[in-house]
Residue, then its C-alpha position, 0 to 999 in steps of 0.5 A: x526425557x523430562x517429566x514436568x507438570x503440565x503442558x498446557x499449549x497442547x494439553x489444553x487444546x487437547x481438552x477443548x478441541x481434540x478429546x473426543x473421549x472426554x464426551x465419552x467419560x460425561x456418558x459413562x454410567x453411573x457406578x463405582x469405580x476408580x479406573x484409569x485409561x489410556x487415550x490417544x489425544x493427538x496425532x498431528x503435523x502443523x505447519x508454520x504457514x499454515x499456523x501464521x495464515x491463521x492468525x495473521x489478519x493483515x498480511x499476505x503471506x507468500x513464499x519465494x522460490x527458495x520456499x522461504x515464507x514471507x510477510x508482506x504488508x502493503x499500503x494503500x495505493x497513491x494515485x494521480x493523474x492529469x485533471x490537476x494540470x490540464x485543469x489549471x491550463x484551463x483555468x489560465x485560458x478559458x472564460x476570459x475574453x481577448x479583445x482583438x487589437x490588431x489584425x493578427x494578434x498573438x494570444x496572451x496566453x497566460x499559462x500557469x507555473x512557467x509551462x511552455x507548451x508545443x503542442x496542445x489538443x482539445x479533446x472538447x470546449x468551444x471557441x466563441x467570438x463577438x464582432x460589431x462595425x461602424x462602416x456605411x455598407x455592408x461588409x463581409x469577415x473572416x476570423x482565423x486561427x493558423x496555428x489551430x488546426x484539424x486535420x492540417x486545416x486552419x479553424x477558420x470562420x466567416x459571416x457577413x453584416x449589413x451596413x451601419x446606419x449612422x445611429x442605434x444599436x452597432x451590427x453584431x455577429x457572433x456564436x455566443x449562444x452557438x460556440x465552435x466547437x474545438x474536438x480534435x483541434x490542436x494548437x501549435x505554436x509558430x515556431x519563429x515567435x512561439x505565439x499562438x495568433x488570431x488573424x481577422x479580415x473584414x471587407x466592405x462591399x467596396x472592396x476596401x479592406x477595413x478593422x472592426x470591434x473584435x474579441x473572443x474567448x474560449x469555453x469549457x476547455x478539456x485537452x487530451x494531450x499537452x507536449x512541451x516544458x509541462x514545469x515543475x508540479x508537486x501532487x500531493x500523495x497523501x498520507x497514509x499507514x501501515x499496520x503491520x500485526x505479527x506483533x499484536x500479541x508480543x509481550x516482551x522480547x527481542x526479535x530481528x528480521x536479517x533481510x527486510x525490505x520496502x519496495x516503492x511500486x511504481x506505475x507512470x505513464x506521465x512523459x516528463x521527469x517525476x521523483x519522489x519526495x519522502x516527506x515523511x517515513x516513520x516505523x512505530x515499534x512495539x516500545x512506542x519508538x518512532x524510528x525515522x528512515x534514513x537513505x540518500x535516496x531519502x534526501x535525493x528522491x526516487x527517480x520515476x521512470x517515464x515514456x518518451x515522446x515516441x512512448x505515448x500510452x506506455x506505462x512505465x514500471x520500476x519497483x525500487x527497494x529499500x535494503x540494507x545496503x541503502x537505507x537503515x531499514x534492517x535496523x528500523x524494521x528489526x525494532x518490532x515494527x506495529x505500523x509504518x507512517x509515511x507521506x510521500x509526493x512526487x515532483x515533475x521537472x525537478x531540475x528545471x531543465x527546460x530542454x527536457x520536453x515531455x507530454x501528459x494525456x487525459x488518461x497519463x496517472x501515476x502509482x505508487x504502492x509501498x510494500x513492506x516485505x518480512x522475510x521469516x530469516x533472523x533471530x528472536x531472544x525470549x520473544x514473548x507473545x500471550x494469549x488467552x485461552x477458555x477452559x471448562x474443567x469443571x465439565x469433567x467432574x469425573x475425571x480427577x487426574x491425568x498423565x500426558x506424553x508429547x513427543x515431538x519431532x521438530x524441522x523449525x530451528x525455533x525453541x518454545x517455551x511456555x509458562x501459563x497462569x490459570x484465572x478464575x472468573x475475576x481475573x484472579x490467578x489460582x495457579x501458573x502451569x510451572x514455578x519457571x518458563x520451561x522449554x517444551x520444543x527444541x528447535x531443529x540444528x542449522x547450518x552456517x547459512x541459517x537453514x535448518x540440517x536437520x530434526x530434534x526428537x523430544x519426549x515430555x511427560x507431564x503430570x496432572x496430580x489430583x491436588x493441583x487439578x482441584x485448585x485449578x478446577x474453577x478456572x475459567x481461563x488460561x493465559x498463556x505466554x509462549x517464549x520463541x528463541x532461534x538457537x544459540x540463545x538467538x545469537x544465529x539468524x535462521x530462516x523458515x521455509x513452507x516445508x517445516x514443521x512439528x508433528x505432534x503427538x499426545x496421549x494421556x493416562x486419565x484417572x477417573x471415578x465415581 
C-alpha cells in the first residue's frame, strides 16, 4: 500500500461530479461541531473504449474479431468518372463541319490523346447536313452513314430538290433547324480501313447520277459507351488530409503503434488498365516532422483492378495496404502522427500497350478512399497528454480536510502516472498535487505475445491535511498531466482489447466544522 498527498484524477472528478454528499454538507444546519464522516465516493468500472468514444472526436473506433480495439481515421473519398473523356471526344468532334469532297469520304475524326475507338454509342446529340446543286432538272439524294447503325440499320437519310434555274440563290436542303437524332446509334469502324464513312448519291430526274455541295456535322454529342485503345489519361485526385486527433492533448513522450496500416480503398468500374500515381504522401508529427512514405508500390503505382469487356457494369473492388512489410509506414505512423497529407492520381493505360482494348460507360467512375487504421498494440515511454479541469473548493467552506482510499483492480497492461498543478483565476500555480510525477495505476502482467495474463490490485491513501487545502482553497483550476507507459518502461509492445478495464473505488474521511 502507499500513502500519498492527493489523487487529484479521481479525487477531483469525485468532487465535482460524483459526491452527492458534498450537497448534503452545504445543507447541514448551523451549529458547533468538528466531525468527521465516512462516504463512499465512487464505485466504477471504465472501459477504454468507452473512455477514447468519448474523447476521440474524429475517429471511428472499432474492434476486430480478436477484441483488439482499433483507430481509424479516414479521407475524404476521391471520385471520377467518364464526363472528362467523353467530353473531350466531343469536343474533338461535334460543331465542326465536314465538307463532303467525295462520294464516300471517311470522316476525319480527330480523336483526342491517341484514342482509337471500336465501338462508339450515342446516348444522344444530332446529325446535321446541308446540301445545294447547280443541276438543270431536279434531282433526288440520299445521304448514309454505313458504319452508323441502329439496330443493324444504317442511318440513312433522303430528300429531293428542284431543278436550278441558271441564276439566284442554289436549291438547298437541310435540317439545320431539325437535326437527326442520334440515340441509340453506334459507330463502328470498318474493319479493313478502321474509317468511319459518309457516302452520298444524288440522281437527276434523267437518271444520270451526279455530285453535289455536301457537308455535314454533328451536334451536342453525349455517348454512352466507348470501347477500344481509350489512351493514356491522368484524372486528377485532388488534394486532401487527415486529421488524426489521438494526440491532441500530448505533451511529451514517446508512443509507437506495432501494426499500422493504410489501406487504398479502391472502386472502379472503368474497363481499361488504371494505377495510381502517389504524388504526395506525408505523415505530420506531433514534433512538427514531416515524414514522407517510402514503398516501391510508391514508385510503381497501385494497379487498379478493372472489368473486362465481357464485365460492362461490374464494379470492381481491391483494398490495398500499406504495412510493414511493404512500406516505412510502422516507423512514419509510430512518430505521433497529427494528420496525414497525401495527393493521389490515377493514370489509364499506363503502359501504353495498344493491344489492351478496354471500354468506359457514361455511369464508369472510380474511388479511392484512404483509411488509416491504429490498431491499440505497441508501446508508450512517458507518454505525456494534459488537460484542464474547473474546480470549486471555495463551495465547500465547511469542509476544511479529507482522507481518500482508491483501490483499484486493473486488466490494461498500462502504468498511469499523474502530476497536477492548481491554478488560480490568473493562471498562476498556487501548488502541484505532488513534488514528482507519482504512479497511481499499475498495468496488468502480459505475455510474450503482448496480451494481458492477468490483473493488478492496488490500494492508495491520500491525504488532504487542512494546510494544504487551504493554499489550494482559491483554485479555480487543476491542470493535469497523466504519464501512460506499457510495462517494462515501454520496452514491450502490448495489445488493448474491448474486454479490459479498471474498476475503481473511492471513498474518503472528510473533516468538517462550523
Amino acid at each position: 500500500m502507499k500513502r500519498l498527498t492527493l489523487l487529484v484524477l479521481l479525487a477531483v472528478a469525485a468532487l465535482l461530479y460524483s459526491c452527492q454528499s458534498f450537497n448534503d454538507l452545504e445543507n447541514l444546519e448551523d451549529a458547533d461541531y468538528d466531525a468527521e464522516y465516512a462516504v463512499p465516493l465512487l464505485n466504477t468500472e471504465l472501459s477504454l473504449k468507452e473512455a477514447l468514444e468519448n474523447f476521440q472526436d474524429l475517429a471511428v473506433i472499432t474492434i476486430d474479431p480478436d477484441g483488439l480495439i482499433h483507430f481509424t481515421y479516414s479521407g475524404d473519398v476521391l471520385t471520377q468518372n467518364s464526363d472528362t473523356i467523353f467530353r473531350k471526344i466531343n469536343e474533338s468532334l461535334a460543331g465542326v463541319p465536314i465538307p463532303i469532297t467525295s462520294k464516300r469520304m471517311a470522316l476525319p475524326l480527330s480523336l483526342p490523346d491517341g484514342f482509337d475507338f471500336d465501338r462508339l454509342v450515342f446516348k444522344s446529340g444530332g446529325f446535321i447536313f446541308g446540301l445545294q446543286h447547280r443541276h438543270p432538272e431536279p434531282v433526288e439524294f440520299t445521304i448514309t452513314l454505313p458504319q452508323v447503325t441502329k439496330d443493324g440499320v444504317p442511318l440513312s437519310l433522303s430528300g429531293s430538290l428542284p431543278a436550278y434555274s441558271g441564276s439566284g440563290n442554289l436549291p438547298t436542303l437541310t435540317n439545320f433547324f431539325n437535326p437527326y437524332s442520334l440515340e441509340g446509334y453506334e459507330a463502328v469502324p470498318d474493319p479493313v480501313t478502321d474509317s468511319v464513312y459518309v457516302e452520298y448519291e444524288l440522281i437527276r430526274a434523267s437518271g444520270q447520277p451526279d455530285t453535289a455541295l455536301l457537308a455535314i456535322t454533328f451536334r451536342d454529342l453525349v455517348f454512352s459507351y466507348m470501347e477500344g485503345f481509350l489512351g493514356i489519361q491522368r484524372h486528377e485526385g485532388g488534394r486532401d488530409t487527415i486529421i488524426i486527433d489521438f494526440f491532441d492533448n500530448w505533451v511529451t513522450g514517446d508512443i509507437y503503434f506495432a501494426d499500422p496500416t493504410v489501406t487504398f480503398n479502391i472502386e472502379n468500374s472503368f474497363g481499361i488498365p488504371t494505377e495510381s500515381d502517389v504524388k504526395v504522401f506525408k505523415v505530420l508529427t506531433v514534433r512538427g516532422e514531416t515524414l514522407n512514405l517510402r514503398s516501391p508500390y510508391v514508385d510503381s503505382g497501385i494497379d487498379f483492378p478493372y472489368p473486362s469487356i465481357d464485365e460492362v457494369g461490374v464494379i470492381k473492388e481491391e483494398k490495398f495496404v500499406f504495412d510493414k512489410t511493404n512500406s516505412n509506414i510502422d516507423s512514419i505512423l509510430g512518430a505521433g502522427p497529427v494528420a496525414i497529407d497525401y495527393d493521389v492520381d490515377a493514370v489509364t493505360n499506363p503502359d501504353s500497350n495498344v493491344n489492351i482494348r478496354g471500354f468506359i460507360t457514361d455511369s464508369s467512375y472510380y474511388k479511392i478512399r484512404v483509411d488509416v487504421d491504429l490498431p491499440l498494440y505497441g508501446r508508450s515511454v512517458n507518454f505525456l497528454a494534459r488537460d484542464t479541469f474547473e474546480l470549486a473548493f471555495g463551495d465547500f467552506q465547511q469542509m476544511y480536510k479529507a482522507e481518500f482510499k482508491l483501490v483499484t483492480v486493473n486488466s490494461l497492461p498500462l502504468d498511469v502516472s499523474i502530476q497536477g498543478y492548481f491554478l488560480d483565476k490568473e493562471g498562476v500555480v498556487l501548488d502541484s498535487l505532488f513534488s514528482e510525477s507519482v504512479r497511481v495505476i499499475a498495468g496488468a502482467p502480459v505475455d510474450g505475445q503482448g496480451n494481458a495474463s492477468g490483473v493488478q490490485e492496488d490500494v492508495t491513501y491520500i491525504d488532504y491535511p487542512e494546510e494544504r487545502f487551504d493554499k489550494i482553497r482559491t483554485a479555480e483550476n487543476l491542470d493535469i498531466v497523466a504519464s501512460f507507459s506499457t510495462i517494462n518502461n515501454g520496452t514491450v509492445s502490448v495489445k488493448i482489447f474491448e474486454s479490459q478495464s479498471v474498476q475503481v473505488k473511492l471513498g474518503a474521511i472528510f473533516g468538517v466544522r462550523d
